[in-house]
N, C-alpha and C positions, 0 to 999 in steps of 0.2 A: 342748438342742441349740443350734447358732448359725446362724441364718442370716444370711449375707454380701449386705446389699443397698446399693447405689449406695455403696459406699464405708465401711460401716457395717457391725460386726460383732453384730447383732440376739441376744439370749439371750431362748430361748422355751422357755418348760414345755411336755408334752405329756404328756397324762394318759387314760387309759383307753382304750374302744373305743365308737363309733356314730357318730350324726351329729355331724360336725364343727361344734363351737361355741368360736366364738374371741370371747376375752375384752380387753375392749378400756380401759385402765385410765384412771383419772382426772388429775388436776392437785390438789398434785406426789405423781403415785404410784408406784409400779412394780406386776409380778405378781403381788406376793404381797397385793395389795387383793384379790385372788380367790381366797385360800387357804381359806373355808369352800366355796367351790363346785368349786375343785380338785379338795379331799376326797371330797366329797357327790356327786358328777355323775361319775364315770369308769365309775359302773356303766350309766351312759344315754347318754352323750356322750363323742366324742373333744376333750378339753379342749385348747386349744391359749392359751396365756394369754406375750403376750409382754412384756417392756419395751420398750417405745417407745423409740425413739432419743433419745439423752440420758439417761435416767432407769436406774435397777435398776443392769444390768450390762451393759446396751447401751452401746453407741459413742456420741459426740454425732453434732449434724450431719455432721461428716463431708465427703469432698470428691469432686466428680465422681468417676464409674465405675460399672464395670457389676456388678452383681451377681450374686455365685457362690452354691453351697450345700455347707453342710459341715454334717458330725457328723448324718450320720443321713438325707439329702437322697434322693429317690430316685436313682438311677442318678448323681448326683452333678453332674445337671445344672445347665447354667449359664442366669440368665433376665436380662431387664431388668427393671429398678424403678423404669420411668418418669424424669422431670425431676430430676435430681440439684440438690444444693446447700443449702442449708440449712434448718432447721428450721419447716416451714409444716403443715397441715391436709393440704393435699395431698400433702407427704413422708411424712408419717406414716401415711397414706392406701394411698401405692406402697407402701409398708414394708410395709403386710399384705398386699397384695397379692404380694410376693414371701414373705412369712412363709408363705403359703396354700400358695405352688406349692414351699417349701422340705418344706413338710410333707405334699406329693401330696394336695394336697385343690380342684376348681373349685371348690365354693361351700360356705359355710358360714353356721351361725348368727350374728350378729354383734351382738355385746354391748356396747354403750357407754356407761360411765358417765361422767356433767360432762366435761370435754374429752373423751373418750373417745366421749362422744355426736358434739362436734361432727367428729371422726374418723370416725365411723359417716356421717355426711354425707356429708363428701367422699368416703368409699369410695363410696359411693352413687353422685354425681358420678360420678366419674372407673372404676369396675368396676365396675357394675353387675350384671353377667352373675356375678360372683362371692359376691352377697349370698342367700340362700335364705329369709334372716326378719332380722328387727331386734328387736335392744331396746334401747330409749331410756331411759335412767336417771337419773335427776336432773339434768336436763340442760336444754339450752333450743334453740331453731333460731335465735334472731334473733343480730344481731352485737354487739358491744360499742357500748352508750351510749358518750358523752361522757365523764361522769363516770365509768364503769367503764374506756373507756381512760385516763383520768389515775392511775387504783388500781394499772392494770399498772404503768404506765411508774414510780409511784412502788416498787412491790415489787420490780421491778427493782433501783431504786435500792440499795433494802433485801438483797437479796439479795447483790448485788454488794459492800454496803458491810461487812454482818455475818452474812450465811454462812446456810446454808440453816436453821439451829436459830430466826434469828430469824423465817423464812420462818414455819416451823411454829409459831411462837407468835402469828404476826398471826393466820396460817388458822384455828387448831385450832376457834376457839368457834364458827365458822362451818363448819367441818368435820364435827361431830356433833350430835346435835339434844340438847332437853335433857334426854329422859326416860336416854339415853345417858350425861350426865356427871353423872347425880343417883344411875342404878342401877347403873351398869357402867363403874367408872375403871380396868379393865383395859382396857377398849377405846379408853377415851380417851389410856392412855399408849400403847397400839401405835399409834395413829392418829398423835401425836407423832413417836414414835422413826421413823415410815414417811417421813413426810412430813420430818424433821432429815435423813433420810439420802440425801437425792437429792444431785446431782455439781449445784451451781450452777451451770453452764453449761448444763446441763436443763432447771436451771427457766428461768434466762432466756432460751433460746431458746422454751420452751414460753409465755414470759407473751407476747415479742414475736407469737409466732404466734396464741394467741388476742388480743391486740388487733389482728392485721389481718387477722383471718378475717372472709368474708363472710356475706353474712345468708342462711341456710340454709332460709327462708320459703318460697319460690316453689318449691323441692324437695318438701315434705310433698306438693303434690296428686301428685305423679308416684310416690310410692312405691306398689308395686304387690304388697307381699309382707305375709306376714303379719307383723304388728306390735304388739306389747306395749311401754306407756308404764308405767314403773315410777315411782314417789317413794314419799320419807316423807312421812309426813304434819307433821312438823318439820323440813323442810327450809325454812332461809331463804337460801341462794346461788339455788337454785333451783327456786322454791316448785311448791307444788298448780297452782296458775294456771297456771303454765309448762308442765306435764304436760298441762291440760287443751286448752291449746289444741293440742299437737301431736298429743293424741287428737281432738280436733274437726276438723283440718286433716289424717289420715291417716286415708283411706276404711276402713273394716272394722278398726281399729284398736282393740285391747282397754286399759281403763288401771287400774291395780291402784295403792291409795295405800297403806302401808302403815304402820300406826299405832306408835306411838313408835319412829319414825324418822329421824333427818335425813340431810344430804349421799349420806353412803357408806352407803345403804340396806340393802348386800347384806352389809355390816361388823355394823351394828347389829341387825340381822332376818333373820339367813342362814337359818335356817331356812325364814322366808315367802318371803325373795326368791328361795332354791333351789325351794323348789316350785311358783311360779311360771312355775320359767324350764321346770320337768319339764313342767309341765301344756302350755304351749307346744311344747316338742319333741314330745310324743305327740300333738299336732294338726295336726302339719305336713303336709301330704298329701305322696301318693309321688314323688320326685324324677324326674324325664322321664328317660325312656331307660335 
């Protein structure tokens, strides 16, 4: 289906029937980073798995305006999607947030892997009332170092200069861990071909927006829902350490590492990382009212 937010025509998969778990993709990824849990989850969960603005088959940033619903919307109503204008943590934040109400759902599971977490944030932020559980996935709360903003602005450059294919060959080695590109080089060329095929204008609206995203720190003590911290255990963008603190800074907060795995955890170990996310949705207690 498509939903029409702030100017921005959003492509979102929608998969099965239950609690509403909306899948929240990484940096440069689209949807289809969640096609073992697509699969695997429609018999537990209503899968709702979008492309973020710029990426997959979505719109880029895009330009003031209000946002409609088509293909599929209920009654075909029309919502706002918050602060229009271009590509930031908090647009992509309103984005789900009209993705939620394009697909008749108040609150949902909400899954966010590496950008995708810091997305999980700002929804946090900014809709609160719309989050029912979180899960944080290779991911981190704090903002960009110094030196990790000069890595953007240079892949930017990169981007811009030689086209997303060179993108995906700075990322790839840091993109999978290494038990991944020792036993399983199908995974490492779909991980490539995923990451080759973003619209350059995605990625670099997405690298500007995580080098000025803020530090998502002083959030963790206020999270109030039930919370699962996922990683590989060969994750180096966003290691163990990173995991642990955002399990030691979210009160009753469970955290699951899972062994020869890096970045895109739930690529490499879908098996563990889908039943993971089951063992979580059958503990959610019963939604109010």
């Amino acid at each position: 289906m498509i939903a029409r937010c702030a100017g921005a025509a959003l492509h979102v998969e929608v998969r099965g029937a239950g609690v509403p778990l909306l899948l929240v993709h990484g940096f440069p990824h689209d949807h289809t980073l969640w096609r073992p849990q697509l699969d695997a989850l429609g018999d537990t969960a209503r899968v709702v798995a979008p492309d973020l603005r710029g990426f997959g088959r979505s719109d880029g940033a895009g330009t003031p305006g209000s946002a409609s619903v088509t293909a599929g919307a209920p009654g075909g109503a029309s919502m706002s999607a918050g602060a229009p204008g271009g590509a930031s943590m908090d647009r992509y934040a309103d984005d789900l947030a009209c993705v939620l109400d394009a697909v008749g759902e108040r609150r949902a599971v909400v899954v966010g892997l590496s950008m995708g977490g810091y997305v999980a944030f700002a929804l946090w932020r900014r809709h609160r009332a719309r989050v029912r559980a979180l899960v944080l996935a290779d991911t981190r709360a704090g903002a960009d170092t110094d030196d990790a903003r000069a890595k953007r602005r240079e892949l930017i450059g990169v981007a811009r200069e030689q086209g997303a294919g060179a993108v995906a060959e700075r990322m790839l080695d840091g993109m999978v861990g290494k038990s991944t590109r020792a036993r399983r080089p199908e995974v490492v060329t779909a991980v490539r071909a995923l990451l080759a095929a973003q619209p350059v204008a995605g990625i670099v609206d997405a690298l500007q927006a995580m080098h000025d995203r803020p530090d998502s720190t002083p959030d963790l003590a206020t999270i109030d829902v039930p919370t699962l911290v996922v990683v590989g255990d060969e994750d180096v963008l966003t290691p163990v350490a990173e995991a642990r603190r955002l399990h030691e800074a979210i009160a009753g907060s469970r955290l699951e590492v899972l062994a020869g795995a890096g970045h895109v955890s739930n690529l490499e170990r879908p098996a563990a990382f889908t039943h993971v996310l089951r063992e979580l949705l059958a503990a959610l207690p019963p939604e109010d009212g």
